[in-house]
N, C-alpha and C positions, 0 to 999 in steps of 0.2 A: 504494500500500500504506500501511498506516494502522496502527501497533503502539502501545502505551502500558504503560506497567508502573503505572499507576494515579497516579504523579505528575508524569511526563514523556511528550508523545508525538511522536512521529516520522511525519512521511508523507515517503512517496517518489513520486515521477511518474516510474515507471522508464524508459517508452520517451523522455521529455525530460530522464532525466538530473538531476531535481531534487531538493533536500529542503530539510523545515522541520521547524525543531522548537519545543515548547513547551511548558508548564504544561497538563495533563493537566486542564483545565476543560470546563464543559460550554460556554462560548462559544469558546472554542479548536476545540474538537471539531464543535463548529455550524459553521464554518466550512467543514470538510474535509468533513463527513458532510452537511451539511443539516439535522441533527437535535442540537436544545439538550441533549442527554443527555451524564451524567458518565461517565466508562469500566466503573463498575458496571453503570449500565441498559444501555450498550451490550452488555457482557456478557452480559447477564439477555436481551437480545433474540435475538441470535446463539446463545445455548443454548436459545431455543422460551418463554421467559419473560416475562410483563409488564415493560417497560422501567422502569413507574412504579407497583407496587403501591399498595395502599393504603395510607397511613399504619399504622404499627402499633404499637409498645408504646408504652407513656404511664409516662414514669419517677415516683419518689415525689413528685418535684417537681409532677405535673402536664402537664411540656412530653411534645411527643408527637413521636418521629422520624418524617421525610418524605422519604422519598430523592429522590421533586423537588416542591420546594416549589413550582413556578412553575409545573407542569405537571398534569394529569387525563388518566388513563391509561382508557378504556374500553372492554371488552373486547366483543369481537363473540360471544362465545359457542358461536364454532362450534369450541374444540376438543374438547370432550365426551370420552369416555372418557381420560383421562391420557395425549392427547398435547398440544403444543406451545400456550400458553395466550398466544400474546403478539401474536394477531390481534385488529387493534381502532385504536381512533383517539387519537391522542395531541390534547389540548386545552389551552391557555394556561388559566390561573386568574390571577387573575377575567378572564370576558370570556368562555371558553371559544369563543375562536378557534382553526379548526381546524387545526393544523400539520402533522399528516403522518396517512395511512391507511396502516395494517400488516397484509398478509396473510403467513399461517405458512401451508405447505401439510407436512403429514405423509406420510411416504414409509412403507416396507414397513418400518424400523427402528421405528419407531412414538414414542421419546421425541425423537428431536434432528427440526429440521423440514430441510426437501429442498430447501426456497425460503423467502425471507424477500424479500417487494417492499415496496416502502414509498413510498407517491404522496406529492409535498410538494406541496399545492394551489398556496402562496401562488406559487411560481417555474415549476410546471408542471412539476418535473423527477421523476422516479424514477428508486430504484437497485433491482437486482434482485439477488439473490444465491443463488446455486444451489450447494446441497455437492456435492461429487462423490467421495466417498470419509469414511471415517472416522464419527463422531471414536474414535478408538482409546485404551485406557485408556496411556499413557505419560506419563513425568517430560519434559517441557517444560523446554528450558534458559531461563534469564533472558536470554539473547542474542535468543530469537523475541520477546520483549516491550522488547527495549531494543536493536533492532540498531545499530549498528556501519554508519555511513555508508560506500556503495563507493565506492574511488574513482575518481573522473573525475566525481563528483557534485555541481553546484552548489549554494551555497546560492539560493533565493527566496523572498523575505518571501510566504507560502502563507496567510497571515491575512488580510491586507492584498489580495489578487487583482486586480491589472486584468483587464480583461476578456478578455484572452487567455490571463490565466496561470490562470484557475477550475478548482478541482478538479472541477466538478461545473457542466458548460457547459449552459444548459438549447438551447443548438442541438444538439449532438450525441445527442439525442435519452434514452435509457432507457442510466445509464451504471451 
């Protein structure tokens, strides 16, 4: 499990019992997820949304905000009438090396998606994520974004991974 309140984030490896925690970055988060995104794009993906819009306002200065400067977000186009817009291939800039493919699939709810896969070429691994319920309009306590380690739960440096402690094992297959 994987929670962040946007400056701090928490993973658990509940059936080992483990957690880490850290600075809510996007190489932090690369680590746990496989994917260089800040806890905004991860957001933005998990609600049916481009992880990495397009750059967009340009202040009086001139400078223009990028919510990922390091990355080219593009969009496969298949979600057409206003559902879920955040199928497509995420690309390093400059270089545009391909780091991950994003499929959204749209359920009978039509705005949040039903499944979110997401291929990482470079390691061969994929995570799939299936909703099975919700999302329901409610107040969210700040405890679901910043849990409260259980105990009996070890700490392990979860950034750092040997190869048996990986969040995201490319042997055990589509995790």
């Amino acid at each position: 499990m994987l929670a962040t309140d946007g400056a701090r984030a928490v993973a658990l490896v509940v059936p080992e019992r483990r957690f880490d925690t850290a600075d809510a970055t996007p190489a932090a988060l690369a680590t746990w997820t496989g994917l260089p995104l800040g806890p905004a794009a991860l957001v933005a993906l998990l609600g049916g949304h481009a992880p990495c819009p397009a750059p967009s306002t340009v202040d009086a200065g001139g400078a223009g905000t990028d919510p990922c400067p390091d990355l080219r977000f593009q969009p496969s186009g298949a979600a057409g009438g206003g559902g879920p817009d955040c199928s497509g291939t995420l690309y390093t800039r400059p270089g545009g090396r391909v780091l991950a493919t994003i499929e959204c699939a749209v359920g009978e709810a039509g705005r949040w998606p039903e499944r979110i896969r997401v291929e990482l070429p470079s390691s061969g691994r994929s995570i799939e994520l299936r909703r099975t319920g919700g999302p329901a309009a409610a107040l969210l306590g700040d405890a679901l974004f910043a849990p409260a380690i259980p105990a009996g739960f070890r700490h392990s440096d979860l950034l750092t991974p040997t190869d048996s402690e990986s969040l995201l094992e490319g042997d055990r297959g589509t995790q």
